[in-house]
ROLUM-687651 format. One record per residue (C-alpha): residue number from 0; residue in one letter; x, y, z. Coordinates in nm, 3 decimals, decimal comma. Last residue first. Layout:
// residues N
[NUM; "a"; [X; Y; Z]]
...
//
This chain:
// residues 264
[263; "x"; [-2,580; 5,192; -2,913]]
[262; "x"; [-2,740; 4,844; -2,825]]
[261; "x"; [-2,725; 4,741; -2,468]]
[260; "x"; [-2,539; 4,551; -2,213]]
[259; "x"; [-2,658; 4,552; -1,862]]
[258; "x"; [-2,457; 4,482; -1,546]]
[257; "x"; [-2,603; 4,467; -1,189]]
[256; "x"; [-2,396; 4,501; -0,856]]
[255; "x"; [-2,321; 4,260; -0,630]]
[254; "x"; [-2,116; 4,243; -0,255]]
[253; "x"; [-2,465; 4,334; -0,076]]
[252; "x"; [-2,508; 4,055; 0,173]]
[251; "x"; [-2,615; 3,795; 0,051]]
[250; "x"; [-2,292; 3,815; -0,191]]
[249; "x"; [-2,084; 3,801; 0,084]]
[248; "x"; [-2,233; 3,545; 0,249]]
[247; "x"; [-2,213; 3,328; -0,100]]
[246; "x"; [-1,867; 3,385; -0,177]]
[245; "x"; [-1,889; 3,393; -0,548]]
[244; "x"; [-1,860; 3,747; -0,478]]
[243; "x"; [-2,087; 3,920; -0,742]]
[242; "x"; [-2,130; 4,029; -1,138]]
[241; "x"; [-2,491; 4,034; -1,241]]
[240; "x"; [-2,666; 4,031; -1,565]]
[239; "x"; [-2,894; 4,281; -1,780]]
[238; "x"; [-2,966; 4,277; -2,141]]
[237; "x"; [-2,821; 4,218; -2,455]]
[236; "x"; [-2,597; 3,920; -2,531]]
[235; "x"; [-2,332; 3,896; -2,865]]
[234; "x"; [-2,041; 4,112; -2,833]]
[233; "x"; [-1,937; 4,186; -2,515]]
[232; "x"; [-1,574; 4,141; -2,532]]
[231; "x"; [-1,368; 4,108; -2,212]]
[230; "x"; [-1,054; 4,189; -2,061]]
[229; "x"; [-0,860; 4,143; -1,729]]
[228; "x"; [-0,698; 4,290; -1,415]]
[227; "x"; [-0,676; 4,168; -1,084]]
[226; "x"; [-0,597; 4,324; -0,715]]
[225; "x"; [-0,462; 4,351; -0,412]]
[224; "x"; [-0,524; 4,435; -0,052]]
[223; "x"; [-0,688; 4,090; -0,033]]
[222; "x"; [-0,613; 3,835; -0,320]]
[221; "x"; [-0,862; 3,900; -0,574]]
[220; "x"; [-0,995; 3,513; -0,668]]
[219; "x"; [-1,094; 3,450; -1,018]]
[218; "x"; [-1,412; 3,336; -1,133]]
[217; "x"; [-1,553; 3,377; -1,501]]
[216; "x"; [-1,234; 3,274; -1,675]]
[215; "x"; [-1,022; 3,294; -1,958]]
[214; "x"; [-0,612; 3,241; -1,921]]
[213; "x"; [-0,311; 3,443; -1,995]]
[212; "x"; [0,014; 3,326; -1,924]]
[211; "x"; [0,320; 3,486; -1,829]]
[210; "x"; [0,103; 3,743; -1,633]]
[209; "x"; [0,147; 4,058; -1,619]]
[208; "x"; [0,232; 4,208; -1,216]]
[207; "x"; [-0,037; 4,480; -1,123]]
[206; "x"; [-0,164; 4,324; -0,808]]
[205; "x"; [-0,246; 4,020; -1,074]]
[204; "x"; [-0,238; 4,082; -1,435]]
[203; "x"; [-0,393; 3,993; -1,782]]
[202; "x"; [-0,671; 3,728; -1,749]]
[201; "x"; [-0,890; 3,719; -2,007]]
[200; "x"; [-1,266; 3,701; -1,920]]
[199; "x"; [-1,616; 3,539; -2,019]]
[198; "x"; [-1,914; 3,678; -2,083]]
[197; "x"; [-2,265; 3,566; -1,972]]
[196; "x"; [-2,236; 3,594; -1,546]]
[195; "x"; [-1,929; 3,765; -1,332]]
[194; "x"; [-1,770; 3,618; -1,068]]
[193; "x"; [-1,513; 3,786; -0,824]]
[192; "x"; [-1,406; 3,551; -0,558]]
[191; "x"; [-1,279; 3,755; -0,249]]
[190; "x"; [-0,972; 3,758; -0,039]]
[189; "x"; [-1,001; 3,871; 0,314]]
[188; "x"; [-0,858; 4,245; 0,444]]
[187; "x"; [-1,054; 4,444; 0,228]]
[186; "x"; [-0,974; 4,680; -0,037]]
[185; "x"; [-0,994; 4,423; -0,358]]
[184; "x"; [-0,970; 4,632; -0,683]]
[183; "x"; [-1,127; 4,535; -0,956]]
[182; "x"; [-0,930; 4,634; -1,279]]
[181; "x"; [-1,112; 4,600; -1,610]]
[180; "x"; [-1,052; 4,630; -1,960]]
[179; "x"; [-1,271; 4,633; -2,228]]
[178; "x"; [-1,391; 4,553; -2,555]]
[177; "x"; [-1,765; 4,672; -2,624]]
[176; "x"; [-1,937; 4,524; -2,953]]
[175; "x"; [-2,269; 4,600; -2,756]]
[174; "x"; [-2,296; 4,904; -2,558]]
[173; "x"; [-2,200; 4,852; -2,167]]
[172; "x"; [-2,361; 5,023; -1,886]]
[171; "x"; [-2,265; 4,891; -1,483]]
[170; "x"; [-2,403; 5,022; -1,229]]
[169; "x"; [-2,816; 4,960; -1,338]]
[168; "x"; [-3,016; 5,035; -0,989]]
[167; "x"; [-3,355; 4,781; -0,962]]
[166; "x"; [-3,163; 4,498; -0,821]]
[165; "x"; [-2,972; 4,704; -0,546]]
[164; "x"; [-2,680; 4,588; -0,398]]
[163; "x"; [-2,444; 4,745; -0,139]]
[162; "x"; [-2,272; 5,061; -0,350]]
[161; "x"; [-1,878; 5,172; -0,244]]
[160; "x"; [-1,793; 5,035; -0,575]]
[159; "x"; [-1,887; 4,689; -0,453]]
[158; "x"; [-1,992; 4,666; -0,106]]
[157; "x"; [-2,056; 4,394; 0,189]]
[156; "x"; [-2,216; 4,512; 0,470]]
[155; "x"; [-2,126; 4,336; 0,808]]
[154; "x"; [-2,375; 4,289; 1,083]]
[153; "x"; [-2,528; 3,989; 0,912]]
[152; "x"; [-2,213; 3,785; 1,020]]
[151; "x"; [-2,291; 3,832; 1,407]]
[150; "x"; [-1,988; 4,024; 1,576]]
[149; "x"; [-1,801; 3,932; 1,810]]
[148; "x"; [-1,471; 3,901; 1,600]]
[147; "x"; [-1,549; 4,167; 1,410]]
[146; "x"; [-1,575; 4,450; 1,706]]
[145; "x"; [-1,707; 4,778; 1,601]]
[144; "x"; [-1,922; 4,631; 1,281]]
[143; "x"; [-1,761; 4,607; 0,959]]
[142; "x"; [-1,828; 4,806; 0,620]]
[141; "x"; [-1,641; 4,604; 0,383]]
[140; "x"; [-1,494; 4,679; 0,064]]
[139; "x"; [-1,485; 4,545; -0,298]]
[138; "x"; [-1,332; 4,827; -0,569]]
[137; "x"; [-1,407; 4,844; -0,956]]
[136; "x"; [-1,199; 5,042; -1,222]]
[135; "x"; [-1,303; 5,054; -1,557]]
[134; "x"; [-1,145; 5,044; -1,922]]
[133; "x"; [-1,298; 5,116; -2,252]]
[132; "x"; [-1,289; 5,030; -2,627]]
[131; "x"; [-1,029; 4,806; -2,614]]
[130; "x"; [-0,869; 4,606; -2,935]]
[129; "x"; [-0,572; 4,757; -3,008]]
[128; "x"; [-0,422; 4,613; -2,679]]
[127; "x"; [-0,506; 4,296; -2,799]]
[126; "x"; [-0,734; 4,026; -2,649]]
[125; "x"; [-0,622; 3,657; -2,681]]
[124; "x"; [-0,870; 3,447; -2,926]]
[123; "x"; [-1,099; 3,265; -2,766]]
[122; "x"; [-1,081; 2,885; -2,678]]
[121; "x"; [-0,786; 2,876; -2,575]]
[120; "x"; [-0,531; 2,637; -2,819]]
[119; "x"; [-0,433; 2,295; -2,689]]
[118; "x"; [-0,208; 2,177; -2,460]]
[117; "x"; [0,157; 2,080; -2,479]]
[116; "x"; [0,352; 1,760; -2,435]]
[115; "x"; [0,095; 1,541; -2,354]]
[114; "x"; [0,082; 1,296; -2,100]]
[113; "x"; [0,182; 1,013; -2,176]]
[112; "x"; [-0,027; 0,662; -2,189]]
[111; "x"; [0,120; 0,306; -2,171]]
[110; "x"; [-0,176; 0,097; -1,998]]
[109; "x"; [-0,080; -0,106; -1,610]]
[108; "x"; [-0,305; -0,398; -1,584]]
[107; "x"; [-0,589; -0,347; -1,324]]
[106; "x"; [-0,611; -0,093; -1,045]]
[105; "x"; [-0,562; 0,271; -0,925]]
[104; "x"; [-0,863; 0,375; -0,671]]
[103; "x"; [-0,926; 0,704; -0,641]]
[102; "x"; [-1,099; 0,874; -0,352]]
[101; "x"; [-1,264; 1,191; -0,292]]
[100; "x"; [-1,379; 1,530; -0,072]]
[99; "x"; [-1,152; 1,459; 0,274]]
[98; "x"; [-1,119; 1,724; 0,494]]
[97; "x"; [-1,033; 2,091; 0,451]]
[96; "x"; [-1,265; 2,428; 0,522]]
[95; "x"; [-1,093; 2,728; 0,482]]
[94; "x"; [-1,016; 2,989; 0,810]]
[93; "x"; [-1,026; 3,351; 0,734]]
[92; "x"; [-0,788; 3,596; 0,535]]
[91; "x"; [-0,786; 3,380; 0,267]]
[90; "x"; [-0,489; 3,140; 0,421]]
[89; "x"; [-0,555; 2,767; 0,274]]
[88; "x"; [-0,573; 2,474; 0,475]]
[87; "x"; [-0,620; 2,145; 0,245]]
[86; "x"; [-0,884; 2,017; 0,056]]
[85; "x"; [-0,890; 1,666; -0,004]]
[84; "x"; [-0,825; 1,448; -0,342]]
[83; "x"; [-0,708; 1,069; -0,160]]
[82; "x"; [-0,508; 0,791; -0,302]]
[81; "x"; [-0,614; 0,439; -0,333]]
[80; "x"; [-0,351; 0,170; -0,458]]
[79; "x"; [-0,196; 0,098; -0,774]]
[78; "x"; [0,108; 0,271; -0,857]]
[77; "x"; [0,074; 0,611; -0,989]]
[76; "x"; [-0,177; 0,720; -1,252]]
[75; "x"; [-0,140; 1,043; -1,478]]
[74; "x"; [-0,375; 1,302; -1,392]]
[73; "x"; [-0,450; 1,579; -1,650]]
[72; "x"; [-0,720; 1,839; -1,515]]
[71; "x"; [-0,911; 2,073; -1,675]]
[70; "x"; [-1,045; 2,308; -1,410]]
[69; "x"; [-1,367; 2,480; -1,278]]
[68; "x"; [-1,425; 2,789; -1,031]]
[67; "x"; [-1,743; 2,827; -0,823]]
[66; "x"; [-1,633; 2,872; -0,513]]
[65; "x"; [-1,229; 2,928; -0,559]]
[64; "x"; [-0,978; 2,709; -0,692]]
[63; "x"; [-0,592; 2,672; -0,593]]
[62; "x"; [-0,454; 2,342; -0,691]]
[61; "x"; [-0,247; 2,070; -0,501]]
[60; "x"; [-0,005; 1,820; -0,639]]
[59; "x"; [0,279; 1,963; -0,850]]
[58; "x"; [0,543; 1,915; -0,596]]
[57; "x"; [0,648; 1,588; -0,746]]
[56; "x"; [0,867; 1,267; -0,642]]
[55; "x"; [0,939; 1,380; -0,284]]
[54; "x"; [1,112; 1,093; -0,121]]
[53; "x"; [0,934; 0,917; 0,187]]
[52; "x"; [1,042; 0,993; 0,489]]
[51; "x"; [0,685; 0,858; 0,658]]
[50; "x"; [0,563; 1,156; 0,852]]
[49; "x"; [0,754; 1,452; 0,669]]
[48; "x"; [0,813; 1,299; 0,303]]
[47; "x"; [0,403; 1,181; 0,294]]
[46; "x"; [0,322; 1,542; 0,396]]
[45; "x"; [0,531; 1,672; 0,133]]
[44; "x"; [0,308; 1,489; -0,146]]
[43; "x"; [-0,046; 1,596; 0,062]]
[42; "x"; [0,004; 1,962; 0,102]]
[41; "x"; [0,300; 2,026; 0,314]]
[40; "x"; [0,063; 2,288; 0,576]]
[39; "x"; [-0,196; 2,063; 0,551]]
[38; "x"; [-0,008; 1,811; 0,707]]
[37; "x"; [0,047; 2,007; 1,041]]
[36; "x"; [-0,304; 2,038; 1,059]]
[35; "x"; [-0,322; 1,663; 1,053]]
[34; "x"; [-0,046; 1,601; 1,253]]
[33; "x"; [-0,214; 1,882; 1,527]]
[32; "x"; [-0,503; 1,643; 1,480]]
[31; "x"; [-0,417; 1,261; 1,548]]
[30; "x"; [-0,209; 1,442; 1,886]]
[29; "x"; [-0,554; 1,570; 1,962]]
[28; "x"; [-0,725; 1,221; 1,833]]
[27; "x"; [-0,484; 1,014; 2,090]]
[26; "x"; [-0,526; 1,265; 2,374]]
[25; "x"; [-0,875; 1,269; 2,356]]
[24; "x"; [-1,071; 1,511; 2,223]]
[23; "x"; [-1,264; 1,808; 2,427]]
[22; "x"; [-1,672; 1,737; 2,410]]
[21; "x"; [-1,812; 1,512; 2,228]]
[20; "x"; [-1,653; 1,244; 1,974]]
[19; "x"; [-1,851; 1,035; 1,689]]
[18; "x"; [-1,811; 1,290; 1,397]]
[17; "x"; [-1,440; 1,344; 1,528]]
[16; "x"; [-1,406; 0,944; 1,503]]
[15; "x"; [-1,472; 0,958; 1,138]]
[14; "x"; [-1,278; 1,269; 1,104]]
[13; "x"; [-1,001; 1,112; 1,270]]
[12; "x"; [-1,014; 0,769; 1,059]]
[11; "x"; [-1,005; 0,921; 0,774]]
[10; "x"; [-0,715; 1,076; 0,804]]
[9; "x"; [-0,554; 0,780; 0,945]]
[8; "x"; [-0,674; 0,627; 0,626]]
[7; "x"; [-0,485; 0,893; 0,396]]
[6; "x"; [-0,225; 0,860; 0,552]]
[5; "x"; [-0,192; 0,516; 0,492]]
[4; "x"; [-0,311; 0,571; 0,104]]
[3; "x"; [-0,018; 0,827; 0,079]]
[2; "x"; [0,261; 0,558; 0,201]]
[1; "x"; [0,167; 0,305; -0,075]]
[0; "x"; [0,000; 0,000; 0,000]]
//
């Protein structure tokens, strides 16, 4: 069994015993969970090297992704046994959720398959600079009650542009066959998840640093105190959408504003 699948059970075992446990945990689970938390730390690959001394054959095994984000993933299959796809700690400003979320079980006769050596094309055609029409500037703030910490979560008032939602109020206007580029601007201490509905987007730059390589989205987290920039044609849908948080809370509670694209 390889050494990822045993950690794997003991992790399983301590949120299966958790679920079963009340009040303060035992010695044996509170020793079981400062490894754990430890673990997350490594992500699972480095986690394997610091409890069993394993050697580190890859570093490419854990992947950022917001509420509502996809991703295309290429997995090439290890020896057989059962490995485990978990989320792991991640600092947003606030505590993430981790724990177990899969399993895959390798099996069977071995195939020969590689990977290949290069992806294909994006689906849209990278934006040029010759291309935009337009450029805006969007900030997400919070108003926060006195003392945070204390606080019940509906006592916060989540903002975009300095505006908490209002489905009747237009803030955005864009006239069809509009190419532009945007910069939202993330003044709060906690990331955010910026989603916006119909069009897609081209990732340029993140707290001002270009990117290598673009991508297109719909989510994208801004990191807190920072920012991202990216373009997007509107070229085919009239009407009126919404761009939000994907954090739900947030969202709930004002961090939305509504978009309409019309005909000049």
């Amino acid at each position: 069994m390889p050494d990822v699948a045993l950690l794997i059970d003991w992790e399983n075992v301590y949120y299966t015993l958790r679920q079963h446990t009340t009040g303060p945990l035992p010695s044996t689970l509170a020793i079981l969970q400062a490894i754990l938390q430890k673990a997350a730390e490594f992500g699972p690959v480095r986690v394997k090297q610091a409890i069993f001394g394993s050697e580190i054959a890859s570093q490419d095994d854990t992947l950022l992704m917001a509420p509502g984000q996809r991703a295309d993933v290429l997995v090439q299959a290890g020896a057989a046994g059962s490995y485990a796809l978990r989320a792991i700690a991640n600092d947003q400003g606030y505590p993430s959720p981790v724990g177990p979320l899969a399993r895959i079980v390798v099996e069977g006769e071995p195939l020969a398959m590689a990977l290949p050596a290069a992806l294909g094309k994006a689906p849209l055609a990278t934006i040029g600079d010759e291309e935009i029409t337009n450029t805006r500037r969007l900030t997400l703030s919070v108003d926060e009650p006195e003392s945070p910490p204390s606080a019940n979560y509906q006592e916060f008032t989540y903002l975009v542009c300095g505006r908490h939602f209002d489905p009747n109020r237009v803030d955005q206007r864009i006239p069809l066959g509009a190419v532009e580029e945007w910069t939202v601007v993330n003044e709060h201490e906690d990331d955010h998840i910026f989603h916006i509905h119909t069009n897609p987007f081209e990732m340029i730059a993140v707290n001002g640093e270009k990117l290598a390589e673009r991508d297109w989205r719909d989510t994208v987290v801004v990191p807190r105190k920072g920012s991202v920039t990216f373009r997007s044609r509107f070229l085919d849908f009239t009407g009126r959408f919404v761009l939000h948080c994907h954090m739900m809370n947030h969202e709930e509670l004002g961090m939305m504003q509504v978009v309409e694209v019309y005909k000049s």
